[in-house]
N, C-alpha and C positions, 0 to 999 in steps of 0.2 A: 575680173568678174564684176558685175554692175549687183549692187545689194544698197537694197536704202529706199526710202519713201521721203519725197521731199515737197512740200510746196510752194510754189511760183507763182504769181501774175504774170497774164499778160498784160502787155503794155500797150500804147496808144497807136503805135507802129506792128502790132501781131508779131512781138519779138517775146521770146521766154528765154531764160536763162537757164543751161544745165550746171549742178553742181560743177565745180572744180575735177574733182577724183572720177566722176564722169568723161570729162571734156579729157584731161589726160591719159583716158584710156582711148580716145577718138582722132589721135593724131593722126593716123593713116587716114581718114576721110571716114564719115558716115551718110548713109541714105535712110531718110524717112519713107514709112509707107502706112497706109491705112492699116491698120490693126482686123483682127475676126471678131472683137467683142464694142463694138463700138469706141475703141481706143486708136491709137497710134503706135508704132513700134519703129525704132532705130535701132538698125545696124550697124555695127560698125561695117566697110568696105569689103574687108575679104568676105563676113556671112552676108552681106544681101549678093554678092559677085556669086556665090555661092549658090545660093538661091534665086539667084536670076540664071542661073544656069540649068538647075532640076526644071523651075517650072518651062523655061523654053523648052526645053524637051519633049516636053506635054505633047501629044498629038493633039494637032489642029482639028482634027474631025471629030474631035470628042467634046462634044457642048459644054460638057461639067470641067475640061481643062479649059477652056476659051473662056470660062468665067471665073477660075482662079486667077488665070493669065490679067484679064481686066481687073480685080479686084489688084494685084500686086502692084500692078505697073502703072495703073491709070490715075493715081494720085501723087506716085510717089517722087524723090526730089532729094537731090544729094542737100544735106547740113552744108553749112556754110558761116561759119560762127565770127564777129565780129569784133573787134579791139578785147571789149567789155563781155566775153564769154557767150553774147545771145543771137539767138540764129529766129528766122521767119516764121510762121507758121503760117503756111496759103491759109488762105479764105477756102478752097478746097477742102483743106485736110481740114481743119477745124469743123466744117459742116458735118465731115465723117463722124467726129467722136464728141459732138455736141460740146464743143470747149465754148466757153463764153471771157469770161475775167480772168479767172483762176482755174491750174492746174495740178496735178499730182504726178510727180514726177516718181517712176517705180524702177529700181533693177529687179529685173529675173531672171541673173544669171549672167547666159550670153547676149542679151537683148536688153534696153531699154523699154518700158511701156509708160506714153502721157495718157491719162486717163481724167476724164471730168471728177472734180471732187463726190460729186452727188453719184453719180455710176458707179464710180468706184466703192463706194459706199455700201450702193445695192448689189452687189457682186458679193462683197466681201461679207452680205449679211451673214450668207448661208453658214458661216462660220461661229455664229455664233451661240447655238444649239452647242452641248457639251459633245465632246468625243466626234462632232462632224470632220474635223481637219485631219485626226487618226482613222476616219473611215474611208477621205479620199486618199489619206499615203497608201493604206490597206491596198487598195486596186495596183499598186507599183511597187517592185522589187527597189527597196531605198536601203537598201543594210549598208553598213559601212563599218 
């Protein structure tokens, strides 16, 4: 399970580093892909295999699957991590999720999210109001 909020530069090469206990959960391979929130999200192999699999399914004649299908695939890029733990980040995906210098690197969960520090930011405002984070668990069955 990926849990933790980290942050990284990038470098002068569009290279970031994932934590350690990240990268050793990523031994089978990972694929990057443009995120729904202006971020990024890595998969480890089986869930984007997974997920490349639901959305091919998608019928072709339905507009709104032809535009989840390009949002998945059209940016996306297996990891490929070097000596020193840090993998690329296209000039592509970066444009998606407005990365410039610095990142925040998130677990949630089963997924990775890189998220721009300042977005991130404005996201996580909403949370900040008392009892807001107990009104979004409220919407989902979380008992444990």
């Amino acid at each position: 399970m990926f849990i933790g909020s980290f942050e990284h530069n990038i470098d002068e090469k569009s290279r970031i580093t994932l934590p350690v206990k990240f990268r050793d959960q990523l031994s089978d391979g990972a694929y990057i892909i443009g995120g729904f929130d202006r971020n990024l999200i890595i998969l480890p192999s089986a869930k984007f295999e997974a997920l490349a699999k639901k959305v091919n399914a998608l019928s072709i004649g339905d507009p709104e699957a032809r535009d989840l299908q390009l949002r998945i695939f059209e940016h996306a890029g297996e990891v490929e991590f070097d000596k020193a733990g840090r993998f690329i980040l296209p000039q592509s995906l970066r444009k998606v999720a407005h990365l410039e210098n610095e990142v925040t690197v998130v677990g949630t969960g089963e997924k990775i999210e890189i998220w721009s520090p300042t977005l991130l930011a404005e996201k996580n405002a909403r949370f900040d109001e008392p009892n807001s984070a107990a009104a979004l668990a409220s919407k989902y069955d979380l008992s444990f």
